[in-house]
Structure formats: C-alpha cells, structure tokens
C-alpha positions as CSV (number, residue, x, y, z in Angstrom):
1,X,-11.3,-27.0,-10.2
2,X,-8.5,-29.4,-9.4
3,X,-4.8,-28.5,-11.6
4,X,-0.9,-29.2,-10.8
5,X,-0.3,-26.0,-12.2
6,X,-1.8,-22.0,-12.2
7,X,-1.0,-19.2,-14.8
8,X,-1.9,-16.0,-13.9
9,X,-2.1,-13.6,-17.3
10,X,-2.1,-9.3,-16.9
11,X,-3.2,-8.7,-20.5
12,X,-3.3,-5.7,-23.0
13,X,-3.6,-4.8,-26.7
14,X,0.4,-5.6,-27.8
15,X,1.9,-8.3,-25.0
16,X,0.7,-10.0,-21.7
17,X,2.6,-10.7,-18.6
18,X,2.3,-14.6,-16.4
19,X,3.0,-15.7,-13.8
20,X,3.5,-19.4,-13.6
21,X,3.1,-21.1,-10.0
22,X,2.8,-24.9,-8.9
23,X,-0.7,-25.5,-6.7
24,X,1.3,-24.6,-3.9
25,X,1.8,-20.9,-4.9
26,X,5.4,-21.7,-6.0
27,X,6.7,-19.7,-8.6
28,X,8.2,-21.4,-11.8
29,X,8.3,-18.9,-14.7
30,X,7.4,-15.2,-15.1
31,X,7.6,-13.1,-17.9
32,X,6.4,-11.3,-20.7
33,X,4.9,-12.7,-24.3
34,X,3.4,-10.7,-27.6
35,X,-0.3,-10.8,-27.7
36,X,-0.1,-12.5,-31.3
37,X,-1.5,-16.1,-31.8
38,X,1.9,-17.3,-33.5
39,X,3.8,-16.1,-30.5
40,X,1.2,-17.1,-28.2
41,X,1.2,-21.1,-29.6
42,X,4.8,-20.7,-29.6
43,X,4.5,-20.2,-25.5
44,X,2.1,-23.0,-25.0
45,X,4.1,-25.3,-26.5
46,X,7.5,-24.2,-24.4
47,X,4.8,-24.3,-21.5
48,X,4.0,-28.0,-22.4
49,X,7.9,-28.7,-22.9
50,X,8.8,-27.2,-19.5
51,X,6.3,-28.9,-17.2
52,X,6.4,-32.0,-19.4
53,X,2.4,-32.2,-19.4
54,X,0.7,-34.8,-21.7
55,X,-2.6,-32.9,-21.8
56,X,-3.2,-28.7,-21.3
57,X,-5.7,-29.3,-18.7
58,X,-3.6,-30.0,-16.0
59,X,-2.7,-26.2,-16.3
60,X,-5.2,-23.5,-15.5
61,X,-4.8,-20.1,-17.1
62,X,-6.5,-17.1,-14.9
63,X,-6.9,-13.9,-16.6
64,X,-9.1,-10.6,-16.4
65,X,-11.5,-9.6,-19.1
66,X,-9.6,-7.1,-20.9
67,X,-12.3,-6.6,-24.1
68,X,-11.3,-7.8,-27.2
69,X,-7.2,-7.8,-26.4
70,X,-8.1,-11.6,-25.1
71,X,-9.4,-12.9,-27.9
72,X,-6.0,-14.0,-29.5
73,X,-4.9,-15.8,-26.2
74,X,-8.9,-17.1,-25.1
75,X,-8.5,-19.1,-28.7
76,X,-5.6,-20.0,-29.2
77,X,-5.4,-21.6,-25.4
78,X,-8.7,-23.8,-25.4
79,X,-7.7,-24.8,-29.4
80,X,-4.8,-26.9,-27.4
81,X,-7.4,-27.8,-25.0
82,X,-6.8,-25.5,-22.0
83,X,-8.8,-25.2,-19.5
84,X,-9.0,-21.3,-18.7
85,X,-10.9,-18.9,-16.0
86,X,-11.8,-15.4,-16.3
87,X,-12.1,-13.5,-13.0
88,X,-13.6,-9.8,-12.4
89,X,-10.9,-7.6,-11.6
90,X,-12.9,-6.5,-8.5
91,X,-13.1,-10.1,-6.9
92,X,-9.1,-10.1,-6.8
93,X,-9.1,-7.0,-5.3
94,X,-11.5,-7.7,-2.5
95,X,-10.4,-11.0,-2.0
96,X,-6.7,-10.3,-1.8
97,X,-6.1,-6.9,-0.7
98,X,-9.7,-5.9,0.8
99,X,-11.5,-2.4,1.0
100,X,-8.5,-0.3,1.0
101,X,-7.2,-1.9,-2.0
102,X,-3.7,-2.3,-3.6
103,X,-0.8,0.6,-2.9
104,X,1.1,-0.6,-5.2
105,X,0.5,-1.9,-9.6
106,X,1.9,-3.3,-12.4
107,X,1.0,-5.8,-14.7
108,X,3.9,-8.6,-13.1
109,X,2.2,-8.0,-10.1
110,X,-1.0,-7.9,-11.5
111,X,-0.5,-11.7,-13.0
112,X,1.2,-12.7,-9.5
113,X,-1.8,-11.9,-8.0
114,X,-4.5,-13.6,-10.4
115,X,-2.2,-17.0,-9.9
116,X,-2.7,-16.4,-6.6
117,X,-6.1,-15.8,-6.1
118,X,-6.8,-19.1,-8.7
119,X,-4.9,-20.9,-6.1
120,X,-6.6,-19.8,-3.0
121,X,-10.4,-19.5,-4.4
122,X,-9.8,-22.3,-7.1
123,X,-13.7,-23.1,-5.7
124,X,-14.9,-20.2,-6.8
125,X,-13.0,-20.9,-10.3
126,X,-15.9,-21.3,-13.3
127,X,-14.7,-22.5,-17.2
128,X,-14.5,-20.1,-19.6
129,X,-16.1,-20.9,-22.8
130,X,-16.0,-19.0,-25.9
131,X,-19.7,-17.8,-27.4
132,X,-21.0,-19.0,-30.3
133,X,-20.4,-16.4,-33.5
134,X,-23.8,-16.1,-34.2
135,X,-23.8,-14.5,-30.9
136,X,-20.3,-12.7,-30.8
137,X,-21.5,-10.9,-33.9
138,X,-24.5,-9.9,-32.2
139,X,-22.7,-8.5,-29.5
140,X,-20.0,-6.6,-31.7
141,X,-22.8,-5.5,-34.2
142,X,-25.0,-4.0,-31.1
143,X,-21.8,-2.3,-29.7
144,X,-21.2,-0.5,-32.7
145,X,-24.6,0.4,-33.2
146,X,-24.5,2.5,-29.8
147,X,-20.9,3.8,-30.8
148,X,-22.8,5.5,-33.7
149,X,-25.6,6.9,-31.5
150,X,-23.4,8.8,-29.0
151,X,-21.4,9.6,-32.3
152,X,-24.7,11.2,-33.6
153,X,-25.8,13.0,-30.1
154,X,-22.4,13.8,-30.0
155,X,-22.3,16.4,-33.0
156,X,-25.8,16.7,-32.6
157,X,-27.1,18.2,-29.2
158,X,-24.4,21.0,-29.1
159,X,-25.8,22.6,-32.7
160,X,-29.4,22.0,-30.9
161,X,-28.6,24.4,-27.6
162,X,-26.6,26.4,-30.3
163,X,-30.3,27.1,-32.2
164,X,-31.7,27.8,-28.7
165,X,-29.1,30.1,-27.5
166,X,-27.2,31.5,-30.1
167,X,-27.7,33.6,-32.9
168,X,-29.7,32.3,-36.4
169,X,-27.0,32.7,-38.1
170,X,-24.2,31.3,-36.1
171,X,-27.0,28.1,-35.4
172,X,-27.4,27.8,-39.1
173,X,-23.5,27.7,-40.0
174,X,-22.8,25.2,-36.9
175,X,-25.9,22.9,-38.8
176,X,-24.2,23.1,-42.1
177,X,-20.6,21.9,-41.1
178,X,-21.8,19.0,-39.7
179,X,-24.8,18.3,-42.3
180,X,-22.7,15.2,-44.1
181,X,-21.2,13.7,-41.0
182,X,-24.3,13.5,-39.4
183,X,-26.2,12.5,-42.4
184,X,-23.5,9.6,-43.3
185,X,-23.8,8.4,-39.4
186,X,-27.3,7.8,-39.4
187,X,-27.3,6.2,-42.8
188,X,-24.8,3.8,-41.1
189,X,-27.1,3.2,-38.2
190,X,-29.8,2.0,-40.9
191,X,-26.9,-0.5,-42.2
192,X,-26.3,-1.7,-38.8
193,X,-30.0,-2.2,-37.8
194,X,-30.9,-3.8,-41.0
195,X,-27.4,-6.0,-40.1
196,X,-28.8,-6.7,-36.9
197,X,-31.7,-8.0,-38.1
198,X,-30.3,-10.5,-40.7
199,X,-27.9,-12.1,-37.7
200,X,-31.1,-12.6,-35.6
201,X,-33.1,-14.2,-38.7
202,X,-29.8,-16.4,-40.0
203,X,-30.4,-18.5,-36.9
204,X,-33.5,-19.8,-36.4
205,X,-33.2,-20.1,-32.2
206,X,-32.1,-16.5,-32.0
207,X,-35.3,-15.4,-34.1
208,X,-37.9,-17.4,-32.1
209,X,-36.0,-15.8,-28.1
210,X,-36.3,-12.2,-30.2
211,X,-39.9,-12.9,-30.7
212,X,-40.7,-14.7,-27.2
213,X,-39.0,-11.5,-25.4
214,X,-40.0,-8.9,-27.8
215,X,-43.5,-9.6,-26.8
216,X,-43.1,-8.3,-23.6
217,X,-44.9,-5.5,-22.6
218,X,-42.2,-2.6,-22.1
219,X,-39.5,-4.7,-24.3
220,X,-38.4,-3.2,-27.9
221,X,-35.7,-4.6,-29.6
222,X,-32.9,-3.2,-28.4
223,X,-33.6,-4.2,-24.8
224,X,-34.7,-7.9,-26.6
225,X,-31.1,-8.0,-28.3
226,X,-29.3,-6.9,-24.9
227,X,-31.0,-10.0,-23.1
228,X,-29.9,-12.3,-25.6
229,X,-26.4,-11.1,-25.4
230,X,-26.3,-10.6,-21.4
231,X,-27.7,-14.2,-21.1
232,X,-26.2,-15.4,-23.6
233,X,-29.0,-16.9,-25.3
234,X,-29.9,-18.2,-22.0
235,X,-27.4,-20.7,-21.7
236,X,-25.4,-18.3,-18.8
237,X,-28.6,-17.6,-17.5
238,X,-31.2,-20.5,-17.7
239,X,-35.1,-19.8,-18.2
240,X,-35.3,-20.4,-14.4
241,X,-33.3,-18.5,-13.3
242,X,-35.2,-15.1,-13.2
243,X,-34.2,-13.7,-9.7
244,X,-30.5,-14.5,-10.1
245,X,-30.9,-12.4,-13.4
246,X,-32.8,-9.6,-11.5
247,X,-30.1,-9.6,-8.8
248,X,-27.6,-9.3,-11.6
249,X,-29.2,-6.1,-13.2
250,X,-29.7,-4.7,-10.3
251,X,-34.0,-5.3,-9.8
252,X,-33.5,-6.5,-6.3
253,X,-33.3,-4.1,-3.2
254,X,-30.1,-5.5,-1.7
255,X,-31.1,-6.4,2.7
256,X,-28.9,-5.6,5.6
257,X,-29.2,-6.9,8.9
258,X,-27.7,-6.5,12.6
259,X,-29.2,-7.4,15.7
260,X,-32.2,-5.0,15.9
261,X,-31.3,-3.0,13.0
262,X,-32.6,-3.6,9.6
263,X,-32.0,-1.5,6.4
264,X,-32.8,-2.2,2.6
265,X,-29.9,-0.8,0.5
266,X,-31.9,0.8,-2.2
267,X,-28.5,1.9,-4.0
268,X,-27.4,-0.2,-7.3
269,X,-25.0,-3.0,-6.2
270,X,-21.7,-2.7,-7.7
271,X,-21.9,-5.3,-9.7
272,X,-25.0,-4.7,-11.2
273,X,-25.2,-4.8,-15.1
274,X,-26.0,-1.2,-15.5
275,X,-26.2,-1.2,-19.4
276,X,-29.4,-3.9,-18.9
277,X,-30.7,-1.7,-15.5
278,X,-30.7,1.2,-17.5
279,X,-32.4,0.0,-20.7
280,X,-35.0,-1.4,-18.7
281,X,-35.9,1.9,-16.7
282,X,-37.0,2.9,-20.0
283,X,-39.1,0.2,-20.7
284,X,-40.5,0.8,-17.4
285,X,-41.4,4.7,-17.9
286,X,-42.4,4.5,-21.4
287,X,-45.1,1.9,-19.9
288,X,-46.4,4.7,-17.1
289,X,-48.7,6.8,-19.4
290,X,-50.4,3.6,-21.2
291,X,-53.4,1.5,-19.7
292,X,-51.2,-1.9,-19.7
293,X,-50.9,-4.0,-16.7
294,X,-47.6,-2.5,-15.5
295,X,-48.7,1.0,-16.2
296,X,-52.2,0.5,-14.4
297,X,-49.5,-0.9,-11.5
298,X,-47.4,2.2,-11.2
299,X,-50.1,4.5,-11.0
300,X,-51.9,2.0,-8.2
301,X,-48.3,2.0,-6.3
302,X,-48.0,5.6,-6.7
303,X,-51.4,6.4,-5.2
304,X,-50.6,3.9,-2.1
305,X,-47.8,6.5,-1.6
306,X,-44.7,4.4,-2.8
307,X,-41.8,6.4,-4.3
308,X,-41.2,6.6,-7.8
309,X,-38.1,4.8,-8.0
310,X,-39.2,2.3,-5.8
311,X,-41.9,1.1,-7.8
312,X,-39.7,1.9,-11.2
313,X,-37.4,-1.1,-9.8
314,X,-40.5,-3.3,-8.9
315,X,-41.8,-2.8,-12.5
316,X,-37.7,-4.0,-13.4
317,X,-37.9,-6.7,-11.7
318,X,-41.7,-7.7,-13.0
319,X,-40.5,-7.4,-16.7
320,X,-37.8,-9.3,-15.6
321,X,-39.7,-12.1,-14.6
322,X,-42.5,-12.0,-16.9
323,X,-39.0,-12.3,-20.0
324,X,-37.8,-15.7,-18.7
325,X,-41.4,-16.7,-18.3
326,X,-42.2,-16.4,-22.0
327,X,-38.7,-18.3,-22.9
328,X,-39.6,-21.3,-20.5
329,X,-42.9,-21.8,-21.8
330,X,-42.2,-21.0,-25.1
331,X,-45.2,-19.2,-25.4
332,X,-45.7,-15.0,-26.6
333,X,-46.9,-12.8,-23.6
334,X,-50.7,-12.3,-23.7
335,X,-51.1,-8.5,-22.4
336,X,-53.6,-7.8,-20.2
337,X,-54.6,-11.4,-19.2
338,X,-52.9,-11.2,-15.6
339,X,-56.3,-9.2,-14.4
340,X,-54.8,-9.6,-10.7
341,X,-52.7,-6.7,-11.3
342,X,-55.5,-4.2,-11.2
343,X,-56.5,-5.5,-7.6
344,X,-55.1,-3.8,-4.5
C-alpha cells in the first residue's frame, strides 16, 4: 500500500490511543480520543485539517482486532473513505520485537508500534473491509448461541457429578435451584436456532452455500454456519482455495527441514483457527463408526498402523477439500460415489 501518512490506533471499549507518523516514521501527533462515533468524526476531521489532505486515503489507519470495541472507529473511518488495515497482534510482536517479546506495554506504545510496523511491512498491509450484515448477524447470532451452551453445561454438569457422587437428596435440591435458569436457557437456544435459520433463508446465496456444505458427509449445521462465517461466504476464502483454508485450520502437518534432518511438526500451528479445527474433529469421529467413505477410510488407515490423530487430521483436511469442492461446482456431495476410497 503506498500513503504519505500512518496512524497507528491501541483500541479499547471507552477511548483509543494513535500515533500519527509521516512514511518516514516521523512522529506528528499522539494522543488519546473517546471511542464514540461523534468524537471519533470529530478527530477525522481535525486529522484532515492538520495534514491539509483532500481525500482520507492518503492516510492509512493500522489497528489490532480488538472485538466489537472497533466497530465505532472501523465505520466511522471508511464512511469518510479511509483506507484502513487490521494486523494480528502477534505479527507486530514477531516482527518488531521477535521471540522474546516486548519488556515493556502500554497502549501509546502499543499504537507507536502498529505505525511502525505499517511503515516497515506496508507490503504485507491488506484493506480492511467491513462484512456484509447479513453475515455480521450470522456471526453475532452464532456467538451467542455458544455463549448459551457453555451457560447451560455451566449450571448443568456440576448438578450431574452431584447425582453421581453426592447424596439423593442433596442431588435433588442442587436440580431444583437451578430448574428455571436452565429451563429459560435452553428455551433461548431454540429462539436463537430458529433465528439462525431465518438469517440463512432471508438471503437467498447464504441458503444455497448452507445447503452445498451441509451436504457434506461429517458437516451439520453448526460446522456449515462456522465455514460461512470463517470464509466469509467465501469471498476471504475463494472456492479454490482449499489448502490455504486447510493450512488456516490447522489440517496440514506443518514440514521442517535442515541439511539431513527432516521433521513433520504434527503440533497445531499457532495461528491455526482452532474454533473451525475443533468443530471438525467432531465431524471426523462422529463419521468413524458409520460405513461412509471417510469412516471406511479411518478404519483402512488404522489397520495400516497409522495413529489416530494422524488420520483424524487427514479426514480434516479431506472434508476440507471435498466443502470447497461442492461450492465451486455448485453441485450437492453425492456420498459414496468416490469408490476409490475403499482401495488400498
């Protein structure tokens, strides 16, 4: 990305902190501003005043993904036109301060430090741009859908041991106090499915990519919803783009090389999306005890003497594969019709 000017943002729930440097790391304004959109169009405009810019773009903003506490800024800033980054906390880190990391924090320095590293890897820099709200309510609806579940196991698994290991009495009592909480949870979970459902069929795009990947052999809907949202409808990810989506949830044994000695890393990388990895591991083993391709796989593996996990991540990766398959095609998955499976 080419820019005269860099502003590095540290942001939170109430205020965010910039830094604002010329392209040769120059400093030119720091400070503090409230994380509110009138305060924060106020600001643009002073910015626009101060550097005497005709259009935004000639100023890149560079911020961390702080949640939700962006959305007032992210908004407000490409509204006026703005051209804006968002860069994993862990790629400034490494790139700036290395393996042993940074002695010293705050959120000036913390801004200082994202202008910086915009300056010095603006290749690496990547436009920002805001998801769609068909899909930003997907997201936020799917959230709060798991928030409930670990809400539910929450009060839940502790008055189950309690019936294993305590008294009948005390079990009983520990059920009752909880009976309406846990009863008005799940009947909120119902709401929330029944929402989810309605935001997948309001758009007709989104209801055909449920279907496509749904069809999938180890794919319910939750782990359908969490690839629409990961690849954002495929449009971060395209259909072609299978392996760079398997390296991104983790389905692909990382290699290491030097000289004479070669290892495959069989650990997670660190930037794996382990929400998707996770959800897909239980795809994977609720697919071992049927007589579908992949199960008829793992079994085959296993009896060749590979390891469990190792063929766990191979049937990943597969599913992986055989979900942007469907959605560049266009066409449902027909089970059992890859008969090559079933040879050694």
């Amino acid at each position: 990305m080419e820019f005269k000017y860099i502003l590095g943002v540290d942001i939170s729930k109430q205020w965010f902190h910039f830094c604002l440097t010329d392209h040769q790391m120059n400093p030119i304004r720091e400070g503090q501003v409230t994380n509110h959109p009138d305060k924060i169009f106020d600001f643009i405009s002073q910015l626009r005043k101060q550097l005497k810019l005709q259009q935004l773009n000639e100023l890149i903003l560079c911020m961390e993904h702080t949640g939700v506490y962006i959305q007032h800024l992210v908004r407000c800033w490409l509204s006026k036109g703005g051209r804006l980054s968002v860069i994993p906390a862990t790629k400034v880190t490494e790139h700036l301060a290395g393996k042993q990391g940074w002695q010293e924090k705050d959120d000036s320095m913390d801004a200082r430090r994202l202008a910086e590293y915009g300056i010095r890897y603006k290749d690496k820099l990547q436009a920002w741009q805001l998801k769609s709200e068909v899909l930003e309510k997907l997201q936020r609806f799917h959230r709060q859908r798991e928030r409930l579940i670990k809400a539910i196991n929450l009060l839940s698994v502790p008055v189950k041991e309690s019936i294993e290991f305590d008294t009948a009495h005390i079990a009983a009592q520990l059920q009752a106090n909880q009976a309406d909480s846990v009863r008005a949870l799940k009947s909120d979970l119902k709401k929330i499915e029944t929402a989810l459902s309605q935001v997948i069929d309001q758009e007709p795009y989104l209801r055909q990519l449920f279907d496509l990947i749904h069809s999938v052999e180890g794919v319910g809907p939750v782990i359908a919803r969490e690839i629409i949202i990961s690849t954002q409808a495929f449009t971060k990810f395209s259909p072609s783009e299978a392996k760079r989506y398997a390296r991104y949830a983790g389905a692909v044994p990382l290699k290491w090389t030097s000289g004479s000695s070669v290892k495959k890393r069989t650990k997670t990388p660190k930037r794996a999306n382990l929400k998707i990895k996770s959800l897909l591991t239980l795809g994977a083993l609720s697919l071992i005890p049927t007589k579908l391709e992949l199960g008829v796989y793992y079994h085959r593996k296993r009896g060749q003497g590979k390891p469990h996990l190792s063929v766990i991540n191979a049937m990943r990766n597969k599913i992986i594969l055989r979900i942007f398959a469907v959605v560049r095609n266009q066409v449902m998955y027909q089970k059992n019709i890859n008969l090559c499976l079933d040879n050694p």
